[in-house]
C-alpha positions in Angstrom: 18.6 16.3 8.6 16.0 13.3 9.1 12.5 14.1 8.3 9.4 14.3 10.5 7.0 12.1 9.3 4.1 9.6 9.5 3.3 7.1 7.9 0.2 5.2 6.8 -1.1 2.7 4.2 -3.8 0.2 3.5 -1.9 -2.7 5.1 -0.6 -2.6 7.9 2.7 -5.0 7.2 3.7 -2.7 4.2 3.7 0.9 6.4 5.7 -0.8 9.6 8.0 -1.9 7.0 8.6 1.2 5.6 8.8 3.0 8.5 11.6 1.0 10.3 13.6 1.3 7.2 13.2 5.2 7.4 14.1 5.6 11.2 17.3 3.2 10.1 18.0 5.8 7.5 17.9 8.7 10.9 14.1 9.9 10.1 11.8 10.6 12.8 8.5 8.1 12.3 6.0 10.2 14.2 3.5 6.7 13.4 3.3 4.2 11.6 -0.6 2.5 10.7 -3.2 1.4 8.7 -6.1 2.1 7.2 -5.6 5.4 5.2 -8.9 6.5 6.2 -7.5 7.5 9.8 -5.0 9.5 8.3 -6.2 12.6 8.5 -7.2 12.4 12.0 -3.6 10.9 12.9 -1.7 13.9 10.7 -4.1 16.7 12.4 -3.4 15.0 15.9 0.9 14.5 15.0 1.6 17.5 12.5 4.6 15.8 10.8 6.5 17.5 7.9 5.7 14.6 5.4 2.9 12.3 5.1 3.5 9.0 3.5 0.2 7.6 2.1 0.4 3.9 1.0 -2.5 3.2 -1.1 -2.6 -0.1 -3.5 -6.1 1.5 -4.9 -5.5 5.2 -5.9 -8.3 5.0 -8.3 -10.7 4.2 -6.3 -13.6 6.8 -5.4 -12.9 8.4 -2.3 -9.7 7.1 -1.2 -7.8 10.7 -1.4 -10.3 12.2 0.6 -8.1 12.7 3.9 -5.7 14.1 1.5 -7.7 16.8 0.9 -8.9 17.3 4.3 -5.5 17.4 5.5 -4.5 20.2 3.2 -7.2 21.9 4.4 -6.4 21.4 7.7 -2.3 20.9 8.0 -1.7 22.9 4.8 2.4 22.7 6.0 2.2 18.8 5.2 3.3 17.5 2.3 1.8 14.1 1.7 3.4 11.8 -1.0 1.5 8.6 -2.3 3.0 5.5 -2.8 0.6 3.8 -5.2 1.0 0.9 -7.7 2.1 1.7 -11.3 0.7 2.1 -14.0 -2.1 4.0 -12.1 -3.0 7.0 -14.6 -6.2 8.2 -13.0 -4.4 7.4 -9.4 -1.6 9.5 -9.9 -4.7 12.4 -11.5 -6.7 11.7 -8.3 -3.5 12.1 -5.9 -2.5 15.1 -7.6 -5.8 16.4 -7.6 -7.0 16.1 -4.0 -3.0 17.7 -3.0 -0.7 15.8 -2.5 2.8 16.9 -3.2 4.6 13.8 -4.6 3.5 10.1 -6.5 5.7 7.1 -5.7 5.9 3.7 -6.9 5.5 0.8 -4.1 8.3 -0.5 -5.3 10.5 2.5 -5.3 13.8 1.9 -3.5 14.0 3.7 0.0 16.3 6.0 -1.6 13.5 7.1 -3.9 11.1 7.5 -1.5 13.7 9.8 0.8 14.6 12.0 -2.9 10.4 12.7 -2.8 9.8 13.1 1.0 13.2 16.0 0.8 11.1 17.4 -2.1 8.1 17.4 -0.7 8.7 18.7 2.5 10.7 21.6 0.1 7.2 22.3 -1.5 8.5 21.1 -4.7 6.1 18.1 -6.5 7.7 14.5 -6.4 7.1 12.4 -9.2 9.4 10.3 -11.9 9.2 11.3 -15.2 9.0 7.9 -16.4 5.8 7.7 -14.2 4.2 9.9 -16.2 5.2 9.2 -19.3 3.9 5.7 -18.9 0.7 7.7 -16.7 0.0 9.7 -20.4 0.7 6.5 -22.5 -2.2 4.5 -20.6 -4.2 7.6 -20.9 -4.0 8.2 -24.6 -3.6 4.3 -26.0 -5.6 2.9 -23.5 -6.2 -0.4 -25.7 -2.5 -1.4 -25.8 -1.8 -2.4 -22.4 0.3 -5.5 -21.2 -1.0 -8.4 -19.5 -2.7 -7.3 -16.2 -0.2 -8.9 -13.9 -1.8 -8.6 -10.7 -5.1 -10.7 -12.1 -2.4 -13.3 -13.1 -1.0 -13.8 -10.0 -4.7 -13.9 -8.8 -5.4 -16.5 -10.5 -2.4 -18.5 -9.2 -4.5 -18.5 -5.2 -7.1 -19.7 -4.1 -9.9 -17.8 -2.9 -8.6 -18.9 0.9 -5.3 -18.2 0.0 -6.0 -14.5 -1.6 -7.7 -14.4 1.8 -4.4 -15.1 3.5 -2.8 -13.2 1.3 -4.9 -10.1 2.4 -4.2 -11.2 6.3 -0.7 -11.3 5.8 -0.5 -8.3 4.6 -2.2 -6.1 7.6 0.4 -7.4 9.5 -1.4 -10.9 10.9 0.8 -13.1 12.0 0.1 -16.9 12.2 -1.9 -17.7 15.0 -4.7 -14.5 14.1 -4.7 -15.6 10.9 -5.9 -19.0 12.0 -8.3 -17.1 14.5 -10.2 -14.7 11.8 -10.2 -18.0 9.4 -11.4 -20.5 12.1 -9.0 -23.2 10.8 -5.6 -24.4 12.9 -2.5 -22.8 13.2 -0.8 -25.1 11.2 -3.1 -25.2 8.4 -2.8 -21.4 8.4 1.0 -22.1 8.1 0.5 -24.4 5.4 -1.6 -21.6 3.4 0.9 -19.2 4.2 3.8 -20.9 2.4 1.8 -21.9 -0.6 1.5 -18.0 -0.8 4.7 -17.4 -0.7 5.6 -20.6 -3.3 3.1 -19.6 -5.7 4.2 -15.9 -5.8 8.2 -16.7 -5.8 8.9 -15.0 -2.4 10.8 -15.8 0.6 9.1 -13.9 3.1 5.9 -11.8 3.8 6.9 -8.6 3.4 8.0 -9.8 -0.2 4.6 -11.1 -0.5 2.9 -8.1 0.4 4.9 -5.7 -1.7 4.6 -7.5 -4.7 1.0 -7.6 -4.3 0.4 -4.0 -3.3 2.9 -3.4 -6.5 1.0 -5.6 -8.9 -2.4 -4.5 -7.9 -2.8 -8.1 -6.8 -3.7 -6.5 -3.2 -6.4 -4.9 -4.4 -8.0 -7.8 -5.9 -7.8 -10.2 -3.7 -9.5 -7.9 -1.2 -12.3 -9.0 -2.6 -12.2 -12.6 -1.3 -12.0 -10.9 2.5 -15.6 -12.3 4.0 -18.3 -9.8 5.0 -19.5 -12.2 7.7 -18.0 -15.0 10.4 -17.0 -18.3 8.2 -17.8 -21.4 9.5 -14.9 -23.9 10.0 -13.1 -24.9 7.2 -13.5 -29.1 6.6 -10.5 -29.1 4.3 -8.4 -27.0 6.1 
């Protein structure tokens, strides 16, 4: 029997994604949108079984807060985070503020349906190897492997990590040239240098292994807080 659910996450590519692949699979997508900070309004308004809440910084301070608002308001939802890994003090923070599952972003769709079934049984959802590795971070903090996301980071340029970003809210082309004020076919051109610098054939490859790396997170940071001008170099 399919699951009622909803579906949110910090970028908007990542949760429509997910979502079509779970209706394919016969589950019932009650919505599927981005930012999490609607969430809790959207899961108070829908009242699905399951919340799925996409999140690429579970660390951050804050972020769970309409997790804890909706088990204080929809205490019959179970929400399950999909969150980057390793992400100790994200999965703590999850945990913490209610929710009833922690899954990888790049957990196969099978994964995600074993922890929504669990979830929605009131049982908690998460891999054992998750926390193993969660409580090897915590305890030997020092010997950690190289932080993969800032690698890739370092691969863009600030205009593409911009694009990047775009891309992965679900913007398609000719937006993307709109919020950058450049022309459509230089925003193609960034676009594929995306793609070629990360190895990826498409987007939604593009967005999950940045959401997975933590690369997502970073290159939020090139996102302008005010109108650019036009770009001379393209």
């Amino acid at each position: 029997m399919g699951v009622r659910l909803v579906v949110v996450d910090d970028h908007r590519l990542l949760a429509e994604a997910l979502a079509s692949a779970l209706k394919l699979r016969g589950h019932r997508v009650l919505a599927a949108t981005a930012p999490t900070a609607g969430a809790a309004d959207l899961v108070i308004a829908r009242a699905p079984e399951v919340c799925l809440f996409g999140t690429a910084s579970p660390a951050a301070p804050g972020v769970f807060d309409p997790v804890t608002r909706i088990g204080r308001e929809r205490p019959q939802v179970a929400v399950v985070v999909l969150g980057p890994v390793p992400s100790p003090r994200g999965i703590a923070a999850a945990f913490a503020a209610g929710a009833a599952g922690y899954v990888r972003h790049d957990e196969r769709i099978e994964g995600v349906e074993r922890a929504m079934t669990r979830a929605r049984a009131g049982e908690a959802s998460v891999a054992p190897a998750l926390l193993r590795g969660a409580f090897a971070e915590l305890l030997d903090p020092v010997a950690q492997p190289d932080d993969e996301g800032q690698r890739l980071l370092r691969l863009l340029t600030p205009r593409e990590a911009e694009v990047l970003v775009r891309v992965a809210e679900g913007e398609g082309t000719r937006l993307i040239a709109a919020g950058m004020r450049i022309a459509p076919s230089t925003a193609r051109t960034h676009v594929q240098r995306v793609l070629m610098k990360l190895g990826v054939g498409s987007r939604l490859e593009a967005a999950a292994l940045a959401a997975r790396t933590g690369l997502l997170e970073r290159a939020t940071l090139y996102l302008p807080d005010t109108p650019q001008g036009p770009d001379p170099a393209g």
